[in-house]
N, C-alpha and C positions, 0 to 999 in steps of 0.2 A: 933216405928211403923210409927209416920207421916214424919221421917226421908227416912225413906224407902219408904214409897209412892211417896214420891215426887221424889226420884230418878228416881222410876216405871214410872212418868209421863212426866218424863223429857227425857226419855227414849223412850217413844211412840211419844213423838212427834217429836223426832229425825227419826225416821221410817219414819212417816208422809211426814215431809218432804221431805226424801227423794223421798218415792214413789209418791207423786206430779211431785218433779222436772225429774225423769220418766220417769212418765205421759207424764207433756210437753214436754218434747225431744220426745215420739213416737209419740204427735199429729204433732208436728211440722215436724218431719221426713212423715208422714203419709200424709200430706198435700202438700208437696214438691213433692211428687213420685207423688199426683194424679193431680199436674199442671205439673209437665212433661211430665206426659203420656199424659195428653189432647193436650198439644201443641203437643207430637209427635203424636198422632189421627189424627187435623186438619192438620197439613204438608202431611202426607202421606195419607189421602183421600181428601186432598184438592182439585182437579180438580173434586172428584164426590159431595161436599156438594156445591159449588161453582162455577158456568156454567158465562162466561164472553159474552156477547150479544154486538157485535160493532155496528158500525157505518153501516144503509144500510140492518139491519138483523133486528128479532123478533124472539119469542121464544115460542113454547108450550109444557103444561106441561102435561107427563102422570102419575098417579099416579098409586100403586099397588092394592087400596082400592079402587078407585071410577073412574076409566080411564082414559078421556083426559077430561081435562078442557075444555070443549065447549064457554065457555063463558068467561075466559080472556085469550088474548094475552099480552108475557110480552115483554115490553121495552127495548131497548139499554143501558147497565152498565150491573153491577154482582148481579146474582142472587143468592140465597140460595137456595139448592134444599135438601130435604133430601135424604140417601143411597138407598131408596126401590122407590124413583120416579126416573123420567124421563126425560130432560127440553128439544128438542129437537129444536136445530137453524135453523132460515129459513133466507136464503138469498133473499130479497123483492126485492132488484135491476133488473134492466132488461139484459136479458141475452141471446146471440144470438146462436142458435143451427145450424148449417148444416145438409142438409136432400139431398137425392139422390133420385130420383125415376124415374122408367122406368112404362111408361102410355101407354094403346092403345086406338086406337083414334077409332071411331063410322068404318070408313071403316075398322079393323084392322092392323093399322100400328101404329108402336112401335115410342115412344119417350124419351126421357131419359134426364129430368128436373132435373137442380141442384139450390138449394135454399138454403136462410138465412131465418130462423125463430125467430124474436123475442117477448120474453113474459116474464112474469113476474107474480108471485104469489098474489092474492086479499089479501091484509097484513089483512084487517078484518073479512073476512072470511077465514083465516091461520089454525087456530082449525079446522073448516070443513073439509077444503081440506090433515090435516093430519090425521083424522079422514075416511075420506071415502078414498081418496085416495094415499098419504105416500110424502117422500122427493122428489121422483125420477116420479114429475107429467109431466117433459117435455116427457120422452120416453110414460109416459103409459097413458097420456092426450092429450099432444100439436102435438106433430109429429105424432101418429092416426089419429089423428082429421082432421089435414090439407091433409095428404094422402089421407083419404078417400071422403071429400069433392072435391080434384082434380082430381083423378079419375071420380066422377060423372059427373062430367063437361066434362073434357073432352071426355069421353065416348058418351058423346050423339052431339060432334061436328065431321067432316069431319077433313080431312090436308087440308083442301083448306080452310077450314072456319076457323081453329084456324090459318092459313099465312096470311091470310086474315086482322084477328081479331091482329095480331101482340102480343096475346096472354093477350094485356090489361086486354081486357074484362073479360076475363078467370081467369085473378088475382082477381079483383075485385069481382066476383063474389062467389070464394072461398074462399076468405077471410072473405066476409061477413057470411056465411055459417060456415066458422070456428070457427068465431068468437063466434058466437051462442052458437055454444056445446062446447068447449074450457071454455065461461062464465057458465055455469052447472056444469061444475064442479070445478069453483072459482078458475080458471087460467086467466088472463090478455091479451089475445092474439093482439100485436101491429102491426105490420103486417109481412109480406112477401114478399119477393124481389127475384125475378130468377136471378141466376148469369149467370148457362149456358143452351141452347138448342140445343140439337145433334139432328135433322131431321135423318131420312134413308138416304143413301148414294141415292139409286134413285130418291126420295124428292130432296135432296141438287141439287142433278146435273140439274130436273128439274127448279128449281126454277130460278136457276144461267143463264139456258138457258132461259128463260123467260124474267129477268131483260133484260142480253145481247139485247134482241128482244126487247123490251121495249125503250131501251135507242136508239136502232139504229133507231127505229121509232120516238123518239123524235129527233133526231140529220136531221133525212131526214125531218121532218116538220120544223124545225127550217132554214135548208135551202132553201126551200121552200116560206117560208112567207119572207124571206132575200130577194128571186128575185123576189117574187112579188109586195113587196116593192119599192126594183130598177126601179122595171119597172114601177112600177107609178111614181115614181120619174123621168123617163127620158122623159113617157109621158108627166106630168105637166109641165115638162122643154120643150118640145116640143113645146106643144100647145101656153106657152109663150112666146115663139120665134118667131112665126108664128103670131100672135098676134102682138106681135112688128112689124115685117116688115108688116103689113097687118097697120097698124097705120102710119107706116113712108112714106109706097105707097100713102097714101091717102093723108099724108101733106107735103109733100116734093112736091116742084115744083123748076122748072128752077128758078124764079128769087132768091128764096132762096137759091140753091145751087150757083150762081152768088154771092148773097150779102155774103154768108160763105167765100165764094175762097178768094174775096176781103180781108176781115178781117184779114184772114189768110196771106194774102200776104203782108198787115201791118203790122203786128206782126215781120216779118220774116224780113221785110227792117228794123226795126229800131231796129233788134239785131244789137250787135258788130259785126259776124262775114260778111265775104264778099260773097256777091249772085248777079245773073244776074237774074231779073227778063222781060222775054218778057210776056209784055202788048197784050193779043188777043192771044193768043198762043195756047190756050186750044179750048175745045167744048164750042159753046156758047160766046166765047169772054173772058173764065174767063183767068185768068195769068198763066203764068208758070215762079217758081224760079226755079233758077239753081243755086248753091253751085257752085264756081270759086275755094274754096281751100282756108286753107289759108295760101298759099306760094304766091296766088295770090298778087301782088303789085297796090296801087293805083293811077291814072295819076296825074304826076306831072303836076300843072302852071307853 
C-alpha cells in the first residue's frame, strides 16, 4: 500500500507540473498579444490620442463631458488628448487677408477700395474666441467688422471731401472704430493698408482736369514772379548806374581828367613798343599817342 501511494503522488505531481508550465506558456502568450495589440491601438489612433502644437500656434481643448476648457490654453509640443475630446490648433501669428469693397459715398457715387487686413487671434482669450466664435474668426469677425465701419465713414463724406481727405483720415478713423468691435470679440486687429482706389470714370476725368488746371496755374505764377524778379533786377541795375554817373558828373573835373591822360600817356611811353605821342593834341591840352607799328624803325645816330 505505501508503495502505491507514492507512485499516486509521484504521479500527481507530474500533472502539477505540467499544468503550471501551461499555465505559464498561456500567461506568457496572453501578455504578448495584449502588448501588441496596444502598440498596434497607439499607431493606428495615434494622430487622434496625440495632437502636435508648433511653433507660433496654441491649442484648445473640447471635451465630450464638460465642453471647452475656458480656462486653459495649451502650449507648443505634443499633447495627449483622449478619443471622445477635442484639442483644436490656433495659429496666433499674424496674418494678412485681402478684402475688396465697393462703397457709396454721402452724394451717391460708387467706390471700389482694395485693402490688406492684418490681425491676429488674442492667444489668452483663445478659449473665448473658439467658444463664441470658431477657427474661421477673420471672415465672421475681422472683414465684417472693418467693412462695416468704412462704410459708415464713408457714407457720411462727399467725393470732394474723401479727395480732399486723400482718404488718411478715413483710414484712421476706421481703423480705430474696428478695432473696438474686432477687440470684443478677442481678435487683434493691426491695421489696414488700401492697396487700390478706383474713382468713377467722371470723378477720375474730373480730377485729372483739375490737377492739369492746377499745375498750369502754378507754372504761369512761376513765371510771373521770374519777370518780376528780372525787372527788379534790371531796375536796381538801373538806378545803380545812374547813380554811378550822377557821382562821376559831380567829381570828375578837367584837371583830373588832364592829370589821368598824362599818367596814361606815361605808361604808354615807357612800354617797349613804338608810339608817337603829340604833346597838346587833345581837348584841353591833354596828349595824343599814336601806335607807329612795329615795322616802324628807329633813327639812327
Amino acid at each position: 500500500m505505501g508503495r502505491t501511494g507514492g507512485l499516486q503522488a509521484q504521479a500527481l505531481s507530474e500533472v502539477e507540473k505540467r499544468a503550471r508550465r501551461k499555465g505559464g506558456s498561456l500567461i506568457w502568450i496572453v501578455t504578448t498579444l495584449s502588448l501588441l495589440i496596444a502598440v498596434f491601438l497607439i499607431v493606428a489612433f495615434y494622430p487622434w490620442l496625440f495632437v502636435t502644437i508648433h511653433a507660433g500656434e496654441r491649442g484648445v481643448m473640447w471635451s465630450r463631458w464638460t465642453g471647452t476648457d475656458l480656462h486653459s490654453v495649451y502650449l507648443e509640443g505634443t499633447q495627449f488628448v483622449w478619443p471622445w475630446n477635442e484639442l483644436t490648433v490656433y495659429d496666433i501669428r499674424y496674418r494678412t487677408i485681402p478684402q475688396t469693397l465697393t462703397l457709396l459715398t454721402d452724394d451717391g457715387l460708387p467706390i471700389k477700395v482694395s485693402m490688406m487686413v492684418r490681425c491676429r487671434p488674442a492667444d489668452r482669450m483663445l478659449a473665448r474666441l473658439h467658444d463664441e466664435v470658431g477657427p474661421d474668426y477673420a471672415k465672421t469677425v475681422v472683414l465684417p467688422e472693418v467693412a462695416t465701419a468704412l462704410r459708415q465713414i464713408v457714407a457720411e463724406h462727399s467725393m470732394e471731401e474723401l479727395y480732399k481727405s486723400k482718404f488718411g483720415e478715413i483710414r484712421a478713423a476706421m481703423l480705430e472704430d474696428a478695432r473696438i468691435e474686432a477687440g470684443k470679440r478677442y481678435v487683434i486687429l493691426d491695421s489696414v493698408m488700401f492697396t487700390d482706389i478706383e474713382l468713377p470714370a467722371t470723378v477720375s476725368a474730373a480730377i485729372q482736369h483739375k490737377l492739369q488746371e492746377e499745375q498750369g496755374f502754378e507754372e504761369m505764377k512761376y513765371v510771373n514772379q521770374t519777370a518780376e524778379l528780372e525787372a527788379q533786377r534790371k531796375l536796381i541795375e538801373a538806378k545803380g548806374i545812374e547813380e554811378q554817373q550822377q557821382h562821376i558828373n559831380n567829381t570828375l573835373t578837367d584837371r583830373i581828367l588832364q592829370f589821368k591822360s598824362i599818367e596814361a600817356a606815361k605808361a604808354l611811353a615807357e612800354s617797349p613798343n613804338a608810339k608817337i605821342v603829340v604833346m597838346g593834341g587833345g581837348h584841353n591840352g591833354t596828349p595824343i599817342i599814336l601806335n607807329s607799328g612795329d615795322s616802324a624803325a628807329s633813327p639812327r645816330k
